[in-house]
Phi, psi and omega in degrees: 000145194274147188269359136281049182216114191315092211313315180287312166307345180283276161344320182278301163331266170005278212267348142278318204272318148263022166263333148335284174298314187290286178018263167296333173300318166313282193304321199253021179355289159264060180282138188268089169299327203307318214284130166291340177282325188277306192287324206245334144319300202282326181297322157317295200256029110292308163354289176271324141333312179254013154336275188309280201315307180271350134001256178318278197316330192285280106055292198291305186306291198299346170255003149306298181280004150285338187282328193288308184297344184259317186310297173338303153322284204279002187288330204284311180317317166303322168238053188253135174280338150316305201302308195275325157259011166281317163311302181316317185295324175317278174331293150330317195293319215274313193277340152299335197264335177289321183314319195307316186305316214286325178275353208256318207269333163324285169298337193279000000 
């Protein structure tokens, strides 16, 4: 096993390609592997055994990079000087209004 390959995804991918191979091995009592037809067989019907499978990990992987492409976005939004000088205004807005309460409260 290469040794940058995710040990659980491995296994699992194995352990399809051979419930695969027994599969067809069931079906196919007296398989020839020498034979380019029996060899271009059982590579179809490994395929579509694991067809759901790579499936699914592709689906997982593409919504790993939209969350990454979103995280990316709001990190660049986040140091944008619009981003900094709205915030600055917010914030100001807020410590005027608290002065106000403070003095307000101050009076009663």
């Amino acid at each position: 096993m290469p040794e940058r390959i995710n040990k659980e995804l491995y296994d699992t991918f194995k352990g399809l390609v051979f419930e695969a191979i027994q599969t067809y091995a069931s079906a196919n009592k007296q398989i020839n592997l020498v034979s380019a037809v029996a060899q271009e067989q059982l590579t179809t019907h490994i395929l579509t055994h694991t067809h759901t499978f790579i499936a699914e990990c592709e689906d997982e992987i593409d919504s790993l990079w939209f969350m990454l492409d979103e995280m990316k976005g709001a990190e660049d939004t986040v140091k944008s000087l619009d981003f900094k000088e709205r915030i600055d205004k917010m914030v100001n807005e807020h410590v005027v209004l608290l002065k106000m309460m403070q003095n307000s409260k101050g009076d009663a």
